[in-house]
C-alpha positions, 0 to 999 in steps of 0.5 A, a space after each residue: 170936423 173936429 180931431 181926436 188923437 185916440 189912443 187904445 191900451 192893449 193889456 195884460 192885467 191879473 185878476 184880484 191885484 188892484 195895485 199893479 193893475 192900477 199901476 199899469 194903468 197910469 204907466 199906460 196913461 203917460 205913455 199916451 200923453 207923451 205921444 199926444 193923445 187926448 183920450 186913452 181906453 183900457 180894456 173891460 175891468 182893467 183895475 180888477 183883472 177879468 173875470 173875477 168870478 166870486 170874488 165879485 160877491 165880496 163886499 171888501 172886493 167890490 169897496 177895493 175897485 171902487 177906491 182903486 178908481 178914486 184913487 187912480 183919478 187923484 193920482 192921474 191928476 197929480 201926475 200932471 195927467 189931469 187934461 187926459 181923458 182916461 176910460 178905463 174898466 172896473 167893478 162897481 157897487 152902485 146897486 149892486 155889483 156892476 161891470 162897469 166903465 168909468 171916464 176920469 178927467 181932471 182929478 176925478 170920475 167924469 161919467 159912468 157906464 154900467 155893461 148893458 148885455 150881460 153874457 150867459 153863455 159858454 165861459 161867461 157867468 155875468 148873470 150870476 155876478 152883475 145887475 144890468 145898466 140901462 143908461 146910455 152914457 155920453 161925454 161931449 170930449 173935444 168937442 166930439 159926442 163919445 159914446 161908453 160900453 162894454 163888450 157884451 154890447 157889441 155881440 148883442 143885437 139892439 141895446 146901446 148900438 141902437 140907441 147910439 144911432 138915435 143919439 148921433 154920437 160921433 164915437 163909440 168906445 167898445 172896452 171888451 175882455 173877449 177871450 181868444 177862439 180859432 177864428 174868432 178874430 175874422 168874426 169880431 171884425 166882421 161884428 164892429 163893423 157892421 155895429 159901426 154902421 148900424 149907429 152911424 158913427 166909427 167904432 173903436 175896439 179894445 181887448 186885452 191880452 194874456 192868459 188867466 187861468 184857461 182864457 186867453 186874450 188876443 188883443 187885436 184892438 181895432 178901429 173902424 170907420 162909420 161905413 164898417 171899414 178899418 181905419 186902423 189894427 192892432 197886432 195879437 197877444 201883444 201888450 202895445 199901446 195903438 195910437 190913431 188919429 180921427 176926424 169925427 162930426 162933433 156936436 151932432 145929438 141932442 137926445 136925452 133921456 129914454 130911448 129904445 129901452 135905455 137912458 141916455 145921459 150926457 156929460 160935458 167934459 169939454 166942448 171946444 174942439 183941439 187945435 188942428 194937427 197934422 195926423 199920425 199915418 195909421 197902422 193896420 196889423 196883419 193877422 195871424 195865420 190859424 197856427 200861429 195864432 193857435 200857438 201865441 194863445 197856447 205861449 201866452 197861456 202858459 206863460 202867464 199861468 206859470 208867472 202869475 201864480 208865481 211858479 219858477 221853473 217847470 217839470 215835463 214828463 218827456 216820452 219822445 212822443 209828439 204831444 211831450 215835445 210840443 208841450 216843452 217847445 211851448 214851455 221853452 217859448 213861453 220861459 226860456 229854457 233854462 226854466 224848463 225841467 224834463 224828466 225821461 223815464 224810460 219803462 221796460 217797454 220803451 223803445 230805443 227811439 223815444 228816448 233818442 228822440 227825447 235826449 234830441 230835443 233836449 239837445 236841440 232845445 238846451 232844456 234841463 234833462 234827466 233820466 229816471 228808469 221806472 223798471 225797478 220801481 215798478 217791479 217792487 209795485 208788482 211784487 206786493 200787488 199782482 195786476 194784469 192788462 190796462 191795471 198794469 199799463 196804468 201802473 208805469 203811468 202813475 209812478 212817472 206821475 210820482 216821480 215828476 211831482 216829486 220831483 217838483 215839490 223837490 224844487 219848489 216853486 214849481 209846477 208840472 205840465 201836464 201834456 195830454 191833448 184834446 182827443 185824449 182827454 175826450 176819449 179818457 185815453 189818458 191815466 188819472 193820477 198818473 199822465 194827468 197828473 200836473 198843474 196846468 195842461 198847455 195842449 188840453 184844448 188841442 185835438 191831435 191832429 193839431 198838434 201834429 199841425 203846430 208842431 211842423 208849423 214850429 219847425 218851418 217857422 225855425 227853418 224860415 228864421 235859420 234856426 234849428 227846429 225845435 221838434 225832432 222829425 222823428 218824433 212828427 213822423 213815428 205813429 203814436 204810442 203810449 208804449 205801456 205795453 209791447 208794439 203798443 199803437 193809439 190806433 188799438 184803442 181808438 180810431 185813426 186821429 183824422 175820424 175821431 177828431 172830426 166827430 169830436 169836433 161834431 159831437 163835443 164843440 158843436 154838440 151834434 147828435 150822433 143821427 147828425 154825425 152819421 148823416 154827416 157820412 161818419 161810421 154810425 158803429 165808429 160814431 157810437 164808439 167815439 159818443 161812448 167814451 167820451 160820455 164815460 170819461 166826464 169823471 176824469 175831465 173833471 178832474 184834469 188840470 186846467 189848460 188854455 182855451 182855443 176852441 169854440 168849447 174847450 172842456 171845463 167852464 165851456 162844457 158842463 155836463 153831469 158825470 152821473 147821467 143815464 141819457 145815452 146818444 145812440 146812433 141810427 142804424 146804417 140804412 
């Protein structure tokens, strides 16, 4: 059978920057050629950055990709890169705006595909941006019928995999801009290959990686033979570029024109096979345990928000608390310390260990630290306005948010990060203005009994490696408080973590009902309490800074829902 030295490009492109996408693109190409590929792939709408959202409906946006991929062939070619055949993902205008594929080979665009299934759903809007394709493209390359489409295509039922079996390709290329969930990763594997043996034919699968805005990408490319089974794997959230050798049927189909709801058109590029050579012996990366991928998505979010909107260093309120320490170890991991800026502000109720137990992590992290009293502040507030209870509590919360934005806009450019994690922000146990105030929320979408979870996963790892943990034991162990007011715990407020995470995940991820909940065995006045304040707190969701994405529905583009509404879940009586 006929070989193909394939290789797949796992990236880390930004959004809108067409000439550094492009750029990396050609690095990646040669890079490929030199290690003695006859084909490398990129992934979904490498040359723009994905998702673009409304800069999709820009006619000098949608002109710019087009001339980016023109111009990237000529320059392929004159690299001396013209006999590499290089797929790569980017927007097109052809009757509208397409998320589309394109072959360059020889100085110019060989094959075009245009993305089948369009995504509706979750944090994906392709309906409002792209007009679907209908044909099925096919490059005869060394040889070998290789087959184009475009993530949605795989995750979708019929469509191109169908007709990929009718038309007897030997390969099919799967380009994907597949943003990371807990577990995601077991459920692709499981989707390719049974796509793979579906067409009848090997599978190979190219994701991008890093963080835009609150999707992050794992990568984890991936190979799989025509009976489902994985030839080859490449590593999570790392930018690598995943060499494998093939022996693929050549010359297989003969069909054109339309099949199964789709067009097949095939383009010839080359038709002899590639001498014979001795394979590469491939590599099949382990993936990662559940912590350590929820946290390379949590660095890699962070670090990408920060760098690629160009901020320097950062600021963090540090309490002492477990959510601010986790919040600056991932900061820390993500930068560097020397980038990582915390501020202690120590109110009348804050106890002697919280401000040992932040001055420890400091110690042990080499983070920059100050330390900024708010009593007198606050009692110059108090002197002009009386408050009394929760209005005197958020009172503390917000001068520490005025202290540490100004201090950031003291030192630009910089950013705070913000620290609160999923049950808060789901509960509304959290100030606005005051603790939400920042610009990127790097545990947003983690529930605390996570946090709790990464945050000893984070020391063992140092432990095993024989360095120092991070996170002072203190701050693991302590029971949470916001200590706004004297002997403060969480758990006045709300219920214990362990309850109030497990109906989150019920009612917020898999929007079970609260009769569901409650048939689930929960406390039908615990399960009414928990729907309450999640429902009253949508306007502050709102109005949260942006953070990474790891559950199946992270607040923000994943959950949409009115903040005027009078529809009320209201759980079943106990029998």
């Amino acid at each position: 059978m006929p070989q193909l030295r394939l290789a797949l490009a796992q990236i880390d492109v930004t959004v809108g920057d067409l000439t550094a996408n492009s750029a990396a693109v050609l690095s990646w190409s040669r890079a490929a050629a030199a290690r003695g590929a006859h084909l490398v792939v990129f992934p979904e709408m490498a040359l723009t950055g994905y998702p673009p959202e409304d800069l999709v409906l820009r006619d000098s946006f949608r002109a710019g990709s087009t001339d980016a991929l023109e111009q990237l062939a000529h320059t392929l070619a004159d690299e001396g890169l013209g006999d590499l055949a290089v797929v790569v993902g980017y927007l097109d205008a052809d009757g509208g705006p397409r998320n589309a594929a394109a072959m360059l080979h020889g100085g110019r665009v060989v094959a075009r595909y245009f993305k089948h299934h369009l995504p509706n759903y979750g944090v994906f809007d392709e309906a409002r941006y792209f007009r679907r394709g209908d044909t099925f493209t096919v490059v005869r390359l060394c040889g070998i019928d290789v087959a184009l489409t475009i993530c949605e295509d795989l995750w979708q039922d019929g469509g191109p995999f169908a007709v990929a079996a009718r038309a007897e390709v030997g390969l099919v290329l799967s380009i994907n801009g597949s943003p990371y969930e807990r577990n995601k990763d077991d459920e692709r594997l499981d989707l390719a290959a049974r796509r793979a043996r579906e067409a009848g034919t090997a599978l190979a699968y190219v994701n991008m990686v890093g963080g835009q805005d609150e999707l992050v990408y794992d990568g984890d490319s991936m190979v799989v033979d025509a009976a489902g089974r994985v030839i080859a794997r490449a590593p999570q959230f790392v930018e690598t570029l995943f060499v494998v050798d093939l022996d693929l049927p050549g010359r297989r189909g003969t069909v054109t024109g339309p099949t199964l709801g789709m067009t097949v058109e095939r383009h010839l590029v080359s038709d002899a096979a590639v001498p014979a050579y001795d394979p590469l012996p491939p590599t099949v990366a382990e993936p990662l345990s559940e912590e350590a991928e929820i946290y390379a998505a949590l660095v890699a979010g962070t670090r990408d928000y920060v760098d690629k909107n160009g901020f320097e260093r950062v600021y963090i309120a540090l309490s002492g608390g477990i959510d601010s320490a986790l919040t600056t170890t991932i900061a820390v991991d993500a930068l560097g310390a020397d980038r990582v800026h915390a501020v202690a502000m120590p109110s009348r109720w804050s106890t002697e260990h919280s401000l040992g137990d932040a001055e420890e992590l400091v110690r042990r992290q080499g983070v920059h630290y100050q330390v900024v009293p708010i009593a007198e502040p606050v009692d110059a507030v108090e002197k002009h306005i009386e408050l009394h209870g929760l209005a005197a509590e958020n009172l503390q919360a917000r001068i520490r948010g005025v202290i540490v934005m100004g201090l950031s806009n003291e030192h630009p450019p910089s950013i705070v990060l913000t620290t609160g994690n999923k049950s808060e922000l789901a509960t509304g146990y959290s100030t606005l203005y005051g603790d939400s105030a920042g610009g990127f929320a790097p545990i947003k979408d983690v529930p605390k009994t996570v946090v709790w979870a990464l945050s000893r996963w984070r020391n063992a790892e140092a432990d095993k490696n024989g360095e120092t943990p991070p996170i002072p034991e203190n701050s693991i162990t302590k029971p949470p408080s916001a200590e706004l007011r004297p002997g403060q715990l969480d758990t006045d407020s709300l219920p214990d973590y362990g309850v109030l995470d497990a109906i989150l995940v019920g009612y917020v991820d898999e929007d079970r009902s609260s009769a569901d909940l409650v048939a689930d065995g929960h406390d039908p006045q615990i399960v009414e309490r928990v729907i309450g304040l999640v429902d009253r707190a949508e306007y502050k969701r709102r109005q949260y800074p942006p953070g990474p994405k790891i559950s199946v529905k992270a607040f923000g583009r994943d959950r949409r829902l009115p903040i005027t509404s009078r529809w009320k879940e209201t759980a079943p009586p106990p029998e």
